[in-house]
C-alpha positions as CSV (number, residue, x, y, z in Angstrom):
1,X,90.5,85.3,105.2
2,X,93.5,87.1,103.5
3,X,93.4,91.2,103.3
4,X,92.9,91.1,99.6
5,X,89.5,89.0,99.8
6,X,88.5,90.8,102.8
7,X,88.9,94.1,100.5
8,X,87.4,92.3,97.4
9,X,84.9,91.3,99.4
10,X,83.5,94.9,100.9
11,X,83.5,96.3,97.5
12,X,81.4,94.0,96.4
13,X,78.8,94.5,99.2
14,X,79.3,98.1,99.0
15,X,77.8,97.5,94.9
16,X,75.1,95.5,96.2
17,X,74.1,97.9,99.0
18,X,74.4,100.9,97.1
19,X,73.0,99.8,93.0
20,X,74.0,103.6,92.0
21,X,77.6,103.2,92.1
22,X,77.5,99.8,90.7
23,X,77.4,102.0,87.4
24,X,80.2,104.5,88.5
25,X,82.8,105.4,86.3
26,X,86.6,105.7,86.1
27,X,88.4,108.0,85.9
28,X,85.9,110.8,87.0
29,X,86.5,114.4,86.5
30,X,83.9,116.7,88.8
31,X,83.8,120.1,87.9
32,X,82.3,122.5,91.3
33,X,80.4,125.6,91.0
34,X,78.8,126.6,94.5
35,X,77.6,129.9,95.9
36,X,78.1,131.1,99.3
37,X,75.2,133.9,100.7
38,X,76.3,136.1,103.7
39,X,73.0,134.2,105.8
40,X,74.7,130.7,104.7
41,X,75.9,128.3,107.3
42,X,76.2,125.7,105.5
43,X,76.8,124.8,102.1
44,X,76.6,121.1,100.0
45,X,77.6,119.9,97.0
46,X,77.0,116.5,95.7
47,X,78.5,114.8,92.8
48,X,76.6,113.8,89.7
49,X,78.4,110.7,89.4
50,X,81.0,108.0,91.3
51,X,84.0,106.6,91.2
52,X,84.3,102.7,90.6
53,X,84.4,101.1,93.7
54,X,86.5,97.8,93.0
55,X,89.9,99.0,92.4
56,X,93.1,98.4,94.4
57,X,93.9,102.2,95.0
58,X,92.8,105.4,93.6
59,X,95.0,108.6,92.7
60,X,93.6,112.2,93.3
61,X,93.8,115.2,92.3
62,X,92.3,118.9,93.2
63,X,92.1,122.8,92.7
64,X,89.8,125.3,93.5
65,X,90.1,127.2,90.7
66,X,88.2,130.3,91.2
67,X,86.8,132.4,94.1
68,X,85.4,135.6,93.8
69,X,83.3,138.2,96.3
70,X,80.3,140.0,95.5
71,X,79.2,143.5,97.4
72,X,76.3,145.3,96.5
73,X,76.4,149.1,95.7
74,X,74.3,151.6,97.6
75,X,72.4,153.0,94.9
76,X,71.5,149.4,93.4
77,X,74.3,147.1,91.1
78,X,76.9,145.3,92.5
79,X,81.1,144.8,91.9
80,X,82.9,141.5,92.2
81,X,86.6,141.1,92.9
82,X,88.7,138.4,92.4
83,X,90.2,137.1,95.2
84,X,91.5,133.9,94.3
85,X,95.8,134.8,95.0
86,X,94.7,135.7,98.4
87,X,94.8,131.8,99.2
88,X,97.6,130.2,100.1
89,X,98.3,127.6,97.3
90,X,99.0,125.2,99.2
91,X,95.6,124.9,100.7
92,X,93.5,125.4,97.0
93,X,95.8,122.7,95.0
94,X,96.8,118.7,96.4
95,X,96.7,115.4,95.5
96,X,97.7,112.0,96.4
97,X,96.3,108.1,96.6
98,X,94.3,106.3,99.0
99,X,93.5,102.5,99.0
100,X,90.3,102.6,101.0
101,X,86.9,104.4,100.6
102,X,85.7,107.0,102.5
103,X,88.2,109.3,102.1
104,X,88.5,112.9,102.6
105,X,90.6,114.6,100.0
106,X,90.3,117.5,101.3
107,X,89.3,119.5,105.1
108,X,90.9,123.3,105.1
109,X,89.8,126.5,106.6
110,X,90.6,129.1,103.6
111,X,90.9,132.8,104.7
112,X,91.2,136.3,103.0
113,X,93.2,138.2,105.6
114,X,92.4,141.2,103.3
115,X,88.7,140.9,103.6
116,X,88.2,139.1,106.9
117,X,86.3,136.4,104.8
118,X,87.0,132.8,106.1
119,X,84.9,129.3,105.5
120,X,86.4,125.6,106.1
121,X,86.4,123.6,103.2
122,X,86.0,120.2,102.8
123,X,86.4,117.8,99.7
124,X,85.5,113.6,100.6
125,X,84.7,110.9,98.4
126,X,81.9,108.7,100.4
127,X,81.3,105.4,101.0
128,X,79.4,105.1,97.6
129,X,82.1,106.6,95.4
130,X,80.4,109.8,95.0
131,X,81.8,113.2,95.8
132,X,80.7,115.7,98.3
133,X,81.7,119.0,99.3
134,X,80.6,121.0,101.7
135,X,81.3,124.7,103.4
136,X,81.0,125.4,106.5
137,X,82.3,128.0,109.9
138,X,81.5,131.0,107.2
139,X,82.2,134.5,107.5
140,X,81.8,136.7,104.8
141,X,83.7,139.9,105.4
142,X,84.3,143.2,103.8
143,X,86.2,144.5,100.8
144,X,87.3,148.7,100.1
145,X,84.8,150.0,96.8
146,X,86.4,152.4,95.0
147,X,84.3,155.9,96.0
148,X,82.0,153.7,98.3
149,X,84.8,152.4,100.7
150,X,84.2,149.6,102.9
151,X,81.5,147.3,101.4
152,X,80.4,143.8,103.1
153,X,80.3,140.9,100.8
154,X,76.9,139.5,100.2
155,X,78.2,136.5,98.5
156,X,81.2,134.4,97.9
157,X,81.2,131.9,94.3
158,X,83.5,129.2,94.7
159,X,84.9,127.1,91.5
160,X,86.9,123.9,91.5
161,X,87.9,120.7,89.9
162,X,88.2,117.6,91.4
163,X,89.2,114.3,89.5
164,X,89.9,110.7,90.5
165,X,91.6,107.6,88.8
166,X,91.4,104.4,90.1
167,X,93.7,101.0,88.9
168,X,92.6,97.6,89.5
169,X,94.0,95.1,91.7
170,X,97.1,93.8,89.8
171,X,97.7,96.7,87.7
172,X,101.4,97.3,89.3
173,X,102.5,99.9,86.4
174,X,99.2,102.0,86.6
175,X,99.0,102.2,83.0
176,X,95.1,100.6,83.1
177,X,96.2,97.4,82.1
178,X,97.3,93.9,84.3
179,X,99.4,92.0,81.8
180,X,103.1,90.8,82.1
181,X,104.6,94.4,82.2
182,X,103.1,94.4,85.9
183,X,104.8,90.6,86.7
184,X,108.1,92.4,86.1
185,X,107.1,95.2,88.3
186,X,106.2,92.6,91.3
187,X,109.3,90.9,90.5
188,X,111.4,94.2,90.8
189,X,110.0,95.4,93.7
190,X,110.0,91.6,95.4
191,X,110.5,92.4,99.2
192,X,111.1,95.9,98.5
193,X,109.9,97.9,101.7
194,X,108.5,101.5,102.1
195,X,105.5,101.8,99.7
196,X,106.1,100.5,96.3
197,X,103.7,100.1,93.2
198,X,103.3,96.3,93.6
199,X,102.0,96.6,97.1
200,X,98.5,95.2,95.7
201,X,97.3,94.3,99.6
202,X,98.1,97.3,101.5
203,X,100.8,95.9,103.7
204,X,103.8,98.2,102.7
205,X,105.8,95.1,101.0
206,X,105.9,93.4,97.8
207,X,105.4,89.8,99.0
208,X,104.1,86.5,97.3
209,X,100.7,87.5,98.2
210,X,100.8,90.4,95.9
211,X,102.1,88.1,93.4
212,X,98.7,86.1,94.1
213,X,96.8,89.4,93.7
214,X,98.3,89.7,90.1
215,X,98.2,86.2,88.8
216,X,94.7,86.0,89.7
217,X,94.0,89.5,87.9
218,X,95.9,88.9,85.3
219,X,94.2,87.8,81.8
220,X,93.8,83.9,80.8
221,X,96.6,83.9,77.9
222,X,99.0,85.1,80.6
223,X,98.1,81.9,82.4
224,X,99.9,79.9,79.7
225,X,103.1,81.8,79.9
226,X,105.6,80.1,81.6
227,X,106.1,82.4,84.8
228,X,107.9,81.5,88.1
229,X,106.2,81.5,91.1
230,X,107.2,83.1,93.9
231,X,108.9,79.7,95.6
232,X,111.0,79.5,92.7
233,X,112.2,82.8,92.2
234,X,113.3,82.2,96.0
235,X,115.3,79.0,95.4
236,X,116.7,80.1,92.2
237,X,118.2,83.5,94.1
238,X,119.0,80.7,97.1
239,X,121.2,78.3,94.3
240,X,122.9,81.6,92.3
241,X,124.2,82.6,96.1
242,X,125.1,79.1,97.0
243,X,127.1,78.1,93.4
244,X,128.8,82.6,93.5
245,X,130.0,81.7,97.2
246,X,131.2,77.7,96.1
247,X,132.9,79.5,93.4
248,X,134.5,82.2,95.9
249,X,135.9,79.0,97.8
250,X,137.1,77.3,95.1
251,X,139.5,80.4,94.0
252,X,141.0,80.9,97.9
253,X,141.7,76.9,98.0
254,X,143.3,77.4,94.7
């Protein structure tokens, strides 16, 4: 059995095992809005929806967007600070692709050198398409109050946005679509190495079997077009060599 069925066929037992994300949608955009107590431990977020399941790859993207800490004041009320630019970049923004699911998108430990405050966060899509988040390894420290000095924070709120696109087997241009714009892409990329678009089985080449994973993809009226298959792309690229170095030969003898 060839990579591409083998793939074709998990997602479809993953639908039949799990009904819910036989519904999913795509793309998905899950906004995140968790609270962290000081007596936490753990914290978990699950998505309200999933990603489609049977696609060929799927591109992500994420921020958290906001984090804030919360003290309470001696005397009763309470001041929150924003504390958001004390995280590197670098570990609150990413995004990238992945052909398989689980994935984790996401596994950092954030830290607030200025208030000691540190939690490891991390962002996975399951086996179901749905999201999860979760917060763990806390340690909610202490930030300087204005007239009250050092203050521990009792809470921490943590904001972000995660969304995922996913393109269908075939659909070499990523534009939603598998018609003859994505042939020409295979045909481009034809034993291109490193990781090109028309990789549609996972292998790291553009090979005839990815020209198989289009043509079977691709809709019925493209079936009628008169398209070369991979064998005679080969031999016509064989016969333009052949005839350019007969040609070559011809001009020396001359």
């Amino acid at each position: 059995m060839s990579c591409y069925a083998v793939i074709r066929r998990s997602a479809t037992l993953l639908t039949i095992l799990f009904p819910l994300a036989a519904h999913a949608a795509n793309p998905v955009s899950w906004p995140i809005a968790v609270q962290i107590n000081r007596a936490d431990t753990l914290v978990v977020w699950n998505s309200p929806t999933a990603i489609d399941l049977g696609q060929m790859v799927w591109e992500y993207d994420y921020e958290i967007t906001k984090v804030t800490g919360t003290v309470s004041l001696p005397f009763g009320g309470s001041v929150t600070q924003d504390i958001t630019g004390d995280i590197d970049p670098a570990d609150r923004i990413g995004s990238g692709e992945t052909r398989t699911l689980p994935t984790v998108l996401l596994d950092e430990s954030l830290a607030d050198a200025g208030s000691g405050t540190t939690a490891t966060v991390r962002v996975e899509v399951l086996p179901t398409g749905f999201g999860k988040l979760t917060v763990t390894n806390i340690m909610l420290g202490s930030v300087t109050v204005p007239i009250f000095g050092s203050r521990p924070i009792q809470r921490i709120n943590l904001e972000a946005t995660v969304g995922l696109t996913g393109f269908a087997f075939g659909d070499y241009t990523r534009d939603g679509l598998v018609n003859a714009a994505d042939y020409s892409a295979w045909q481009t990329q034809f034993t291109t190495p490193a990781v090109p678009l028309a990789d549609g089985d996972g292998d790291a080449l553009v090979t005839a079997a990815d020209y198989t994973i289009w043509r079977d993809a691709a809709p019925v009226v493209l079936a009628a077009v008169s398209i070369p298959e991979p064998t005679a792309i080969a031999l016509l690229l064989v016969a333009s060599c052949s005839a350019a170095l007969r040609c070559s030969s011809a001009m020396r003898g001359g």
